[in-house]
C-alpha positions as CSV (number, residue, x, y, z in Angstrom):
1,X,90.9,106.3,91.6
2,X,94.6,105.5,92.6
3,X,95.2,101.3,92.8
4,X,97.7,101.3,95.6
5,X,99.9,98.2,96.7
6,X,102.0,98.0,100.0
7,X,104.7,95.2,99.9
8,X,105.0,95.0,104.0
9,X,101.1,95.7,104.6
10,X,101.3,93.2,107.6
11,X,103.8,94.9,109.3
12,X,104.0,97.9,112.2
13,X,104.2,100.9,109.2
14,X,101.7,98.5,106.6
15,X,98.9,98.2,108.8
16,X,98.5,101.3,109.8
17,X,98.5,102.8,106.4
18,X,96.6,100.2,104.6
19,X,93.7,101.1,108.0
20,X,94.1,104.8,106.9
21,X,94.0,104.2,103.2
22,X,90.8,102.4,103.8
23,X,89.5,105.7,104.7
24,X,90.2,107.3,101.3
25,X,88.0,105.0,99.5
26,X,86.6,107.5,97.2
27,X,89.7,108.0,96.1
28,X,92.1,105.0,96.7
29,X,91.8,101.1,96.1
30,X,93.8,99.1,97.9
31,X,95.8,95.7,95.8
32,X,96.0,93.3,98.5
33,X,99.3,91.9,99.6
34,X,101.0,89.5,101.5
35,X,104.3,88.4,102.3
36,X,104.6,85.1,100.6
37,X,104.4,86.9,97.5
38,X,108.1,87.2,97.6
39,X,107.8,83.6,97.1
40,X,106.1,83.2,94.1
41,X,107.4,85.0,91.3
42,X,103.8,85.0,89.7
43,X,101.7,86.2,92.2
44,X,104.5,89.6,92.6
45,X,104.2,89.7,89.0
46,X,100.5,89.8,89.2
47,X,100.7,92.3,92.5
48,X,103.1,95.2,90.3
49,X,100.7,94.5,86.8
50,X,97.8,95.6,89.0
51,X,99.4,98.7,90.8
52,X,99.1,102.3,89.7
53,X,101.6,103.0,92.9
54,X,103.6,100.9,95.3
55,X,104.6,101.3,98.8
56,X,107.5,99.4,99.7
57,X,107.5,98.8,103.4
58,X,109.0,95.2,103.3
59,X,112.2,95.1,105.2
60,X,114.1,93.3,107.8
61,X,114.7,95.5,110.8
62,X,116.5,93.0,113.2
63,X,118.8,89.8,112.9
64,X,121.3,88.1,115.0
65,X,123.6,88.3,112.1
66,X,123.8,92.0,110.1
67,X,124.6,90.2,106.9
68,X,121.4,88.9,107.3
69,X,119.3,92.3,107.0
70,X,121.7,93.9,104.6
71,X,120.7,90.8,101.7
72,X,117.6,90.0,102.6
73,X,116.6,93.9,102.0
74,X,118.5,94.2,99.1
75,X,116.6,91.2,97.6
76,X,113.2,92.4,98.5
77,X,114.1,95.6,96.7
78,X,116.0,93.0,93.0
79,X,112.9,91.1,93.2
80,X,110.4,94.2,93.2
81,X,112.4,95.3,90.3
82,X,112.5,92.2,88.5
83,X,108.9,92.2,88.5
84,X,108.4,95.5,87.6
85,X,110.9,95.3,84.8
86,X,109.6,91.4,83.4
87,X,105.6,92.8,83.0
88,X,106.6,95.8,81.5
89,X,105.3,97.5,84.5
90,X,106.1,101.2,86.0
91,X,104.3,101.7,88.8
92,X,104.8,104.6,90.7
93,X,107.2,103.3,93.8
94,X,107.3,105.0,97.3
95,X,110.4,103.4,99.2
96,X,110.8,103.7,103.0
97,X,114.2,104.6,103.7
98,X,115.7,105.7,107.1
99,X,118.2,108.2,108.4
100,X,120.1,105.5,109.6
101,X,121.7,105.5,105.8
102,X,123.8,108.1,107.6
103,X,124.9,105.7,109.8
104,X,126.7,103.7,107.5
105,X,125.1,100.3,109.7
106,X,123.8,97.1,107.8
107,X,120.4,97.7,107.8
108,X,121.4,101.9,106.8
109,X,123.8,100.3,104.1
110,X,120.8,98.1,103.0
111,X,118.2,101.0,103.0
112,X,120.5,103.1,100.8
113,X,121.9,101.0,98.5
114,X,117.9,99.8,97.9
115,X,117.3,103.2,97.1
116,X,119.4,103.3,94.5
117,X,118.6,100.9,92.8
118,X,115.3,101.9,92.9
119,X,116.4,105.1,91.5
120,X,117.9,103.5,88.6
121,X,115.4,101.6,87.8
122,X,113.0,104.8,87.7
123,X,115.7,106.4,85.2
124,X,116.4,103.7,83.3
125,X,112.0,102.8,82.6
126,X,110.8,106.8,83.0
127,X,108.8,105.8,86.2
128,X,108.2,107.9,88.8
129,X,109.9,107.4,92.2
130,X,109.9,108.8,95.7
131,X,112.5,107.9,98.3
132,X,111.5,108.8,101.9
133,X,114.2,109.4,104.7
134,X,112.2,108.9,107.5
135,X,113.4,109.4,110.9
136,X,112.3,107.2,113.8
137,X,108.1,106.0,113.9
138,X,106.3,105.2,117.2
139,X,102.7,104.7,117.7
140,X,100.4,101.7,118.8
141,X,100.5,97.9,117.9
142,X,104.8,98.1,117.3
143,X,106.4,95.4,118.2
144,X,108.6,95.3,121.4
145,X,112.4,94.4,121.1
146,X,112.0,95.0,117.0
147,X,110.1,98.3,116.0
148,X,111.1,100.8,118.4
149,X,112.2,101.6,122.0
150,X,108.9,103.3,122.8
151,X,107.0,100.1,121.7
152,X,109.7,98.4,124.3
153,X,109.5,100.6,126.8
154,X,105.4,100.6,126.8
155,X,105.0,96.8,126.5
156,X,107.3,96.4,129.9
157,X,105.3,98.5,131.8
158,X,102.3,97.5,131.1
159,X,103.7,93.7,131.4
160,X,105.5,93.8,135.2
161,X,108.8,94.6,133.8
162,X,111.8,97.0,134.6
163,X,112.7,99.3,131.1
164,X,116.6,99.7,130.6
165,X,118.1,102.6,129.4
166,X,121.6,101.7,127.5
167,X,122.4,104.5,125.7
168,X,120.6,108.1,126.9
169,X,120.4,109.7,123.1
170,X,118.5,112.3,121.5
171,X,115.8,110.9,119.6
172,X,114.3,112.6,116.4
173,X,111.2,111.2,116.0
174,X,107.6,111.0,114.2
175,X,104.5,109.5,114.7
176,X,102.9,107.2,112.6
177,X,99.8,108.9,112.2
178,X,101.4,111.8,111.2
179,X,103.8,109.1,108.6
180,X,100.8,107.8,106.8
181,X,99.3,111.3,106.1
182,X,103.1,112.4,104.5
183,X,102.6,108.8,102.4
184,X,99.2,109.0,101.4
185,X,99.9,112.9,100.4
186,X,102.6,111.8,98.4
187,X,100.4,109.1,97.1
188,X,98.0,111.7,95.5
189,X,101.3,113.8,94.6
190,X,100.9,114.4,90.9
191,X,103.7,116.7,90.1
192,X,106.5,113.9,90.7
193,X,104.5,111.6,87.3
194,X,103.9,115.2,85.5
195,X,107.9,115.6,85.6
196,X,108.2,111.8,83.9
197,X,105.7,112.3,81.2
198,X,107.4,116.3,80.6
199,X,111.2,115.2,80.9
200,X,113.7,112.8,82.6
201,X,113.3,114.2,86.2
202,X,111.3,110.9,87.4
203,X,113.1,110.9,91.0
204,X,112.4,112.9,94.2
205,X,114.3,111.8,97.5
206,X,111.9,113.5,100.2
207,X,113.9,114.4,104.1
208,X,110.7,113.8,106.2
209,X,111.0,115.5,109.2
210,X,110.6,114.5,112.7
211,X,107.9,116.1,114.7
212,X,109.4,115.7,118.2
213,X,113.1,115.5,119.6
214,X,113.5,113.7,122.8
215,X,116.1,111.8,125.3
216,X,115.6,108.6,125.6
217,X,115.1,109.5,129.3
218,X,112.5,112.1,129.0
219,X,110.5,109.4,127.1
220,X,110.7,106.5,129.9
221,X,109.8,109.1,132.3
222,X,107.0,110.7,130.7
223,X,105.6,106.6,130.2
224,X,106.4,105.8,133.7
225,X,103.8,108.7,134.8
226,X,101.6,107.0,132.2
227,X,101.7,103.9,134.5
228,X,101.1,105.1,137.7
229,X,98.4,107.5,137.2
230,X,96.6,105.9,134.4
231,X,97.7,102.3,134.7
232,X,97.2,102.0,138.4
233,X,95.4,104.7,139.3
234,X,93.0,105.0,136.5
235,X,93.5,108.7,136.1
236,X,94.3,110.4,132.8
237,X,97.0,112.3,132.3
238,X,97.4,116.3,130.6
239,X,96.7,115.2,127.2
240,X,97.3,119.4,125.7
241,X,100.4,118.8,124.6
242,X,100.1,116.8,121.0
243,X,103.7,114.7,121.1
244,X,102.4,113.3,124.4
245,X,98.9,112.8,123.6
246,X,100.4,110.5,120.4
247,X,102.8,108.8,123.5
248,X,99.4,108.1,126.1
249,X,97.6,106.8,123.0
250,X,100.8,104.4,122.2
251,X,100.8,103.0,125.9
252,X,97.4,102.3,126.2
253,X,97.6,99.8,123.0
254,X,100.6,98.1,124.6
255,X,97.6,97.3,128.0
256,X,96.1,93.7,128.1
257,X,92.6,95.4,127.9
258,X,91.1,91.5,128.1
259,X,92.4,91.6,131.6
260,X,92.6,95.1,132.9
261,X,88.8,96.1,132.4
262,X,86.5,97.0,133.5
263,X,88.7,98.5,136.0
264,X,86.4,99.0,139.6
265,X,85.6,101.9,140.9
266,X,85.2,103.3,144.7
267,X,81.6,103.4,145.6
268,X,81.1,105.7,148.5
269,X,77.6,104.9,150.0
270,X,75.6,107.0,153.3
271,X,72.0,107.5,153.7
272,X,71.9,110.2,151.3
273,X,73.0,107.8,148.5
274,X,75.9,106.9,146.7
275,X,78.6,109.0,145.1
276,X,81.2,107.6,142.3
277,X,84.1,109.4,140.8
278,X,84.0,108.0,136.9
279,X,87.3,110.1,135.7
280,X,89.9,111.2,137.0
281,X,92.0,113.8,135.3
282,X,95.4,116.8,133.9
283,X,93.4,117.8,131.0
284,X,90.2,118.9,130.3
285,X,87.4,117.1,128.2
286,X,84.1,116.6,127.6
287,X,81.9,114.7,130.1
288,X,78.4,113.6,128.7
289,X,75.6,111.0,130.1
290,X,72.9,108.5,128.4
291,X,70.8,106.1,129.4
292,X,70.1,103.2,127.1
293,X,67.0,101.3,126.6
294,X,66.8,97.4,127.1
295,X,68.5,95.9,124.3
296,X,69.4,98.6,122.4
297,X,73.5,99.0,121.1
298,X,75.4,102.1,121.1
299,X,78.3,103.0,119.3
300,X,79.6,100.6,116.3
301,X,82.5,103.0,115.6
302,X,86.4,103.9,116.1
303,X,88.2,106.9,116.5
304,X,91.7,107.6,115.4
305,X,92.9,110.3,117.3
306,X,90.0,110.8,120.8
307,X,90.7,109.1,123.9
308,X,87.3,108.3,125.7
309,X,85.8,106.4,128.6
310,X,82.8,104.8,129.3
311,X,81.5,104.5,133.2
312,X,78.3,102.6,133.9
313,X,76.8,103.6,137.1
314,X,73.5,101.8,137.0
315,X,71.8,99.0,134.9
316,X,73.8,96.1,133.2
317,X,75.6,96.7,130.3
318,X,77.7,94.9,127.8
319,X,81.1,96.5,126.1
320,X,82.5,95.3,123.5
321,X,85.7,96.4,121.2
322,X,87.4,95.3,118.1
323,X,90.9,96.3,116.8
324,X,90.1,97.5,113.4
325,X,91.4,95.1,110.4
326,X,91.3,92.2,113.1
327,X,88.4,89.2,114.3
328,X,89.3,89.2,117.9
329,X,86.5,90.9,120.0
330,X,86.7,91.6,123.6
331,X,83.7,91.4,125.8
332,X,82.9,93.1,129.4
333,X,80.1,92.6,131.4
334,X,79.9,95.9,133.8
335,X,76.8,96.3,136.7
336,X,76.1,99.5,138.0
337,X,75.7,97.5,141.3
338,X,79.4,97.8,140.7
339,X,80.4,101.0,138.9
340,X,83.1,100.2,136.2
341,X,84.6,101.9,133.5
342,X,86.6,100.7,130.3
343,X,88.4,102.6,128.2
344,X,88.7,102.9,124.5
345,X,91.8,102.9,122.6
346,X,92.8,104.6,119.2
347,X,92.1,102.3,116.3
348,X,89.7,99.9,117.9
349,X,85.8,100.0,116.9
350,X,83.6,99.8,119.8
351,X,80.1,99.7,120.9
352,X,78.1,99.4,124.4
353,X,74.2,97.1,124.9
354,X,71.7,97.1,127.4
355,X,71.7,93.7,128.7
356,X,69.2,94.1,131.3
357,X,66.0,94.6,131.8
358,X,66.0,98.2,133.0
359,X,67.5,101.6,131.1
360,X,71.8,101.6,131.6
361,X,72.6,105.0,132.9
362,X,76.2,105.9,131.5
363,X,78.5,108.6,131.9
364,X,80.8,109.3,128.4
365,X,84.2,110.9,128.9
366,X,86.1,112.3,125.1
367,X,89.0,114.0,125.0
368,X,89.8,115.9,121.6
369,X,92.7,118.7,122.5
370,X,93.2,119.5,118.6
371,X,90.7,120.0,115.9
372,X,91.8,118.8,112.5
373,X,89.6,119.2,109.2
374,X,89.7,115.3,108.7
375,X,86.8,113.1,110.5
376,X,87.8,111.4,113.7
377,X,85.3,108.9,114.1
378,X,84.6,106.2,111.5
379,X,81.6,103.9,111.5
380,X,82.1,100.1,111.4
381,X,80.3,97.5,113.3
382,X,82.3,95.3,116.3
């Protein structure tokens, strides 16, 4: 078992791998942190003593004044040290650096000098260090106007605002599912603490590299399809192509699911009955139907990588969903009086009950394009 710390855990990078970390528990324990730490030279103390390996995420990305981001990171970086150094600790330390330190910009400058000093610390105490370049992240829950342009970009169209392209560049880019597996891999690395105990080579600088390369146009325009076919039209788009199944699954987070479901859907009634369409689709999928006793729950789960909706075409039924690692839990009431569907994001455990008092007839939609050897679907209660 691996004790793992990540200085930053709160933030857009932290939470997502401290959520996938918490999925290696037979093999990883997680140290708690939390950003005041930085503020009490006892508790960081306590934080590095406890620590086999430390991820250091903790950085300012954006400030009025670039002076500002270039100390503050540096100081996050002296006082990780001076911790390290003052309990006698060597931890093995994973730094997030970016390829902005070609740039030569504050936050670059900051990101690089950090580094090295990291490095030097490694040297000087035979610890093991890993320096990652990473290009540009996106995925869900970034913040707008501070992570990324895709986390802008999604927020104002799901939020009745007009994107703005300033400058039309060529993005290299990675997403942060695909981060966190590089990480946690490194993580579990042991040939990097093999080379400090067998010789002075205790420092490894690690180019990740992007997944995807795209303009800044072809990125707004792919998300404006996102909007009006699945935001206002309900209907989902080709979801074969892996770069833009990671983009659909980073707009959907950035949708106000509290007040867009359940979204309606056109019942078409004669004397022959009624007819419905539940899903609406560019990629293919798997449809499947239940029906759900009175008072008995479904579900209780998340999924990390599967899209999937849930229709309810007759009985009353009760929806529920949870972003994973957080107490807020969204409710929806749908009848099959009115069929309704709502949809289930990445990352967010959900689970559906039979609140009535006949069976609720639903109709499942899942769509899984690529198979990977690790589990998709992780059990937790809403």
């Amino acid at each position: 078992m691996i004790k793992v710390g990540i200085t930053g855990q709160s933030g857009f990078m932290g939470t997502h791998l401290f959520n996938y970390l918490t999925l290696k528990k037979d093999e990883i324990v997680l140290v708690s942190f939390k950003d005041e730490f930085f503020q009490d030279t006892t508790k960081l103390n306590s934080f590095v003593q406890e620590c086999d390996t430390i991820v250091h995420l903790a950085a300012m990305n954006r400030h009025g004044d670039p002076q500002v981001i270039y100390d503050t990171n540096l100081k996050l970086v002296k006082q990780l040290i001076d911790a390290c150094e003052e309990t006698k600790s060597t931890p093995h330390i994973l730094f997030s650096s970016s390829t902005q330190e070609e740039r030569g910009n504050p936050y670059g400058k900051s990101k690089h000098d950090g580094r090295v000093m990291l490095e030097e610390w490694a040297t000087r105490n035979r610890a093991a260090f890993t320096g990652l370049i990473i290009p540009n992240v996106f995925g869900p829950f970034g913040n707008p106007y501070y992570n990324s342009v895709i986390a802008t970009f999604c927020h104002q169209l799901t939020h009745g605002e007009q994107p703005k392209i300033d400058v039309d560049g060529e993005l290299k880019l990675i997403y942060i599912g695909e981060l966190v597996e590089i990480i946690y891999k490194k993580i579990k690395d042991k040939s990097i603490k093999i080379k400090v105990e067998g010789s002075d080579e205790c420092v490894e600088v690690v180019k990740v590299q992007h997944t995807c390369e795209k303009k800044v146009s072809e990125i707004l325009a792919l998300l404006q399809g996102y909007k009006e076919n699945y935001f206002e039209k309900g209907i989902f788009p080709n979801l074969d192509n892996r770069v833009e199944l990671n983009l659909f699954n980073t707009f959907v987070c950035y949708i106000d699911h509290e007040t867009f479901f359940p979204f309606h859907l056109k019942l078409n009634s004669d004397d022959r009955g009624t007819f419905v369409e539940t899903v609406k689709l560019h990629s293919g999928g798997q449809v499947s139907f239940s029906t759900t006793k009175p008072g008995i729950t479904r579900g209780n789960h998340f999924h990390t990588r599967k899209a999937e909706r849930f229709a309810v075409i007759k009985g009353m039924a009760r929806i529920e969903l949870r972003r994973v690692g957080t107490d807020n839990v969204l409710s929806f009431e749908l009848d099959g009086e009115k069929p309704s569907f709502v949809d289930m994001p990445i990352w967010y455990t959900h689970n559906i009950t039979n609140i009535g008092p006949d069976d609720v007839y639903t109709i499942f939609w899942i769509n899984e394009p690529f198979r990977a050897e690790d589990p998709d679907t992780f059990f937790e209660s809403v």
